[in-house]
C-alpha positions, -999 to +999 in steps of 0.1 A: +000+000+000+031+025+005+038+028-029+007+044-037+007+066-006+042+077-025+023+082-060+003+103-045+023+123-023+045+128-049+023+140-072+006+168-043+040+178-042+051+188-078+014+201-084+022+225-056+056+235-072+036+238-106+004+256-097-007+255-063+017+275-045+010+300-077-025+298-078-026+304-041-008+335-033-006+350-068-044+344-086-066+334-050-062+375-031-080+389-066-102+368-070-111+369-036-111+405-034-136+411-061-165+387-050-180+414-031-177+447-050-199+446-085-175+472-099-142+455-093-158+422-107-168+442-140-137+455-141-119+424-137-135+408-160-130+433-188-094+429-180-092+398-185-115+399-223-088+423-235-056+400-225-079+369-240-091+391-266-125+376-267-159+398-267-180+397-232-207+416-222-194+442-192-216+433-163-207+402-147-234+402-122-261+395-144-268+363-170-281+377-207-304+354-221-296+349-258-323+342-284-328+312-307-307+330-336-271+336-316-242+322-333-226+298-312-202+272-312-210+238-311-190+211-293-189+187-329-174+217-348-147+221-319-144+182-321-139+179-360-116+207-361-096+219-330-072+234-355-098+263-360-095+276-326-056+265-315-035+303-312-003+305-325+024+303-291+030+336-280+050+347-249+019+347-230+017+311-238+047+294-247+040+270-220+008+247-227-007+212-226-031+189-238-059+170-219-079+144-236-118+140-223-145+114-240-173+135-218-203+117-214-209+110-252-178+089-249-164+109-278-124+120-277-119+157-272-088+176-273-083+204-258-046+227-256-047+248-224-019+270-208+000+263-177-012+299-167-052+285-173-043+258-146-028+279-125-058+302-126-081+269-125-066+262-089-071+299-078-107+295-084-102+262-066-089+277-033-114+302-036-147+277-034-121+258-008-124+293+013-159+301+012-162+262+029-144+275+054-106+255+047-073+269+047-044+255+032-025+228+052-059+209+068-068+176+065-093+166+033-103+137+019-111+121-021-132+098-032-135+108-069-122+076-088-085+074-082-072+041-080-059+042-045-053+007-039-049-031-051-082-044-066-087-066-039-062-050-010-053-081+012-054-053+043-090-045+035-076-006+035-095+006+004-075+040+007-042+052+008-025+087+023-010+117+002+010+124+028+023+161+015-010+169+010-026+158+040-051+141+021-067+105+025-075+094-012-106+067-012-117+042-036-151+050-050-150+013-070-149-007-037-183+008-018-203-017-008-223-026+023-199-047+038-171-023+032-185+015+044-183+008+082-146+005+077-150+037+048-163+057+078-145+046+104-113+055+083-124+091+077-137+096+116-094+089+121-088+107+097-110+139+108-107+161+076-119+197+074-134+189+039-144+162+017-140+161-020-165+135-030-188+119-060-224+129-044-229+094-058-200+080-036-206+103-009-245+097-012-238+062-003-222+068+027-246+091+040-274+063+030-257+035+051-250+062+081-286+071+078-302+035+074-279+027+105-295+055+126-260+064+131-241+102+125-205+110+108-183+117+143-156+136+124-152+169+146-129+190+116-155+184+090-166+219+075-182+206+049-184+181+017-179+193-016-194+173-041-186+177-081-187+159-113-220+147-113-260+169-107-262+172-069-298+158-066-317+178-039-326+144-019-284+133-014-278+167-007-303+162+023-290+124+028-254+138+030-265+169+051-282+149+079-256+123+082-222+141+083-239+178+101-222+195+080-236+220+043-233+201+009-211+227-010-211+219-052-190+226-076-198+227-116-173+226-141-163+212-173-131+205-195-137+232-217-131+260-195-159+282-201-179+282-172-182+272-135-203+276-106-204+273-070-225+269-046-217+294-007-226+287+024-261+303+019-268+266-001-275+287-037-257+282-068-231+315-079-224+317-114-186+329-114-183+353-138-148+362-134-138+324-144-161+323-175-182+348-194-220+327-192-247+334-212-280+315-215-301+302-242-334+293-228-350+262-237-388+250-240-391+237-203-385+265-189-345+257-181-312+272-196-282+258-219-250+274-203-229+296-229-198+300-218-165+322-232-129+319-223-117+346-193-088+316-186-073+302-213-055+325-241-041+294-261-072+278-274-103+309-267-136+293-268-165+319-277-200+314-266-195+276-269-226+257-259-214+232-228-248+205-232-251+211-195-283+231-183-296+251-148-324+261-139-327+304-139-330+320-108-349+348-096-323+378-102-322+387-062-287+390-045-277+359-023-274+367+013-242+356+016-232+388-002-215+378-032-224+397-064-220+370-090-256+363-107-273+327-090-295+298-105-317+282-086-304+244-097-279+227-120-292+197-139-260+189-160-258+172-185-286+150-207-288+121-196-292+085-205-326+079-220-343+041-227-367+036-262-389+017-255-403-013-286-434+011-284-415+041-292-415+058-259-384+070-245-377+070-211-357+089-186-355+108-153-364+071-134-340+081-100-374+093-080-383+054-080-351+046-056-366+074-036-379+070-001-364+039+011-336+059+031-332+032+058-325+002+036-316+014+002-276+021-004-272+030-039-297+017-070-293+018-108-318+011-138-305-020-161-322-025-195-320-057-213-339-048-243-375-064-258-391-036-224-371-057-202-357-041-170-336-049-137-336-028-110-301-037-089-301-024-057-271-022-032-294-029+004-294-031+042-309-058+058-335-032+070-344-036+033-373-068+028-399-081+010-420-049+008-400-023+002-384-042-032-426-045-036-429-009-034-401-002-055-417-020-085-446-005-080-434+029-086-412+014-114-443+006-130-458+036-120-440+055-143-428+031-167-460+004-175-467-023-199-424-036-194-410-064-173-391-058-142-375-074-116-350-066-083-313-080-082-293-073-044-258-068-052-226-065-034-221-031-056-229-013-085-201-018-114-185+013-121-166+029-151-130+040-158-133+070-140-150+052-107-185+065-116-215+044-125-239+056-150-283+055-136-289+041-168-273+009-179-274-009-206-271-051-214-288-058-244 
């Protein structure tokens, strides 16, 4: 297990040489000092179109909604050709890299990125880090897919310890039922002021604690912050009642264009000084986020739609203070749908697994084919007879006329990147 405790302190070490230490004390102060003031955020942000050289609108504390007939930039054009929007080198960007993402459509995307764009990336970092309340050099922990251990560690330690970074990395593939007691047990030693955390790993954990009757005993913990996939409202509150701490989420995306954060008020911030966000409203009411480079002056991105969606909010200032424009809810991205033989197409089936709080772990939607389903459930013993009753009933509820069954497992498979998808597919 020591030699990936050393990966990983070794790697918090030269990130810190390469961009934390930087993004820190050089990017974090003006950021920080502009959150507040409406005029020094405009005027940051203006700064920062003329060194990109891209075209924003001047007042970052309010999202323009764009019409159906704005020219934007689509994600298959930036796909097809990256050439298109790749700057010459310049001295402002002499140093760059490339990062590879297949998204959610599983298609490759490169994108070319200067090291100053990552430094500024962990400036924004630290800043979301503050407003939860931790300050460099506490304890945190990860569980957001690293492999962090053996696949079957002979120890049963499914973690290891970045030692530089004061930081216990977690295995999100090995949560299971048998395995969280010693999860919890290990963060409660631990005692970290934050946790970075999957809301799908960290919803798990807060479903056994609750099923249990039992609470996170961590006294550091200011808070979880959950990214990468939609923070439903109902793990937010699972999370929130078992660990006594605020859910804090961060959006994001590989692009670069846009993120958000949630404060400690529980609303969603638009950060205008990262990205310049627009919105292009769609039929049911919620928004497509347009975002433009502020960040990255070796491969500009304008008004590039991001497939991810929020829901508007009501234009009133958060009383938290901060000036930067709020939504009431990100949805994220489309997900995975089911067509039915019949032709209907089916989605949005996550309020079944709902209610069953005491027994219920984690649950995910399997589809066969021919209207054939599987609903696998990872369970408590406090789950029976009549609650996996009840959960076909409101499977049927909202999907009728198919076949369906319940299958307990030990855990639900993930992916390469120590996710699973809702929606699975075995056809």
């Amino acid at each position: 297990m020591w030699t990936y405790s050393l990966k990983f302190t070794l790697r918090s070490l030269v990130r810190e040489l390469l961009r934390g230490f930087w993004g820190r004390y050089l990017v974090y102060p003006r950021l920080a000092a502009v959150e507040r003031s409406a005029a020094l955020l405009n005027a940051s942000i203006a700064r920062r179109a003329r060194r990109i050289g891209v075209p924003v609108e001047p007042d970052g504390t309010r999202l323009r909604r764009l019409g159906p007939g704005a020219a934007l930039l689509d994600k298959s054009e930036l796909r097809r050709h990256p050439e298109r929007f790749l700057r010459a080198r310049s001295l402002g960007t002499l140093l760059r890299n490339t990062i590879r993402t297949s998204g959610t459509s599983g298609s490759p995307l490169a994108l070319v990125q200067t090291l100053g764009a990552v430094i500024r990336e962990e400036g924004f970092i630290q800043r979301q880090l503050a407003w939860i309340g931790w300050r460099h050099g506490q304890r945190r922990a990860w569980i957001r897919g690293e492999i962090v251990c053996p696949p079957q560690p002979p120890d049963g330690r499914y973690w290891c310890h970045d030692r530089f970074g004061k930081i216990l990395m977690m295995s999100s593939y090995h949560l299971s039922n048998a395995t969280i007691g010693a999860y919890v047990g290990a963060l409660e030693r631990h005692d970290p002021v934050v946790i970075h955390a999957y809301p799908s790993s960290v919803g798990t954990l807060a479903a056994w604690l609750n099923a249990a009757g039992q609470r996170y005993r961590g006294r550091a913990l200011r808070g979880v912050l959950t990214s990468s996939e939609t923070l439903e409202p109902e793990v937010r509150a699972s999370v929130e009642t078992a660990f006594g701490v605020p859910v804090y989420d961060w959006y994001g995306q590989a692009e670069r264009v846009a993120a958000i954060g949630s404060c400690e008020r529980g609303n969603y911030h638009v950060l205008t000084d990262y990205g310049a966000v627009e919105l292009l409203e769609g039929e049911d009411g919620s928004c497509e986020l347009i975002g433009t480079t502020l960040n990255n002056a070796a491969m500009p991105l304008v008004r590039y739609r991001t497939g991810d969606r929020v829901v508007p909010g009501n234009g009133r200032p958060c009383a938290c203070g901060r000036v930067f424009p709020t939504v009431k809810a990100v949805i994220g991205r489309q997900e995975r749908t089911v067509t039915l033989p019949d032709g209907r197409v089916i989605a949005r089936l996550d309020r079944v697994f709902q209610g069953h709080e005491r027994g219920l772990l984690e649950g995910q939607v399997l589809y066969r084919g021919d209207a054939r389903f599987v609903l696998r459930v990872v369970a408590t013993e406090a789950f029976g007879a009549a609650d996996e009753a009840a959960l076909l009933d409101k499977f049927f509820l909202r999907v009728p006329g198919v076949e369906a069954g319940v299958e307990r497992v030990a855990a639900i498979p993930r992916g390469p990147n120590g996710k699973y998808e809702f929606i699975a597919f075995e056809m």
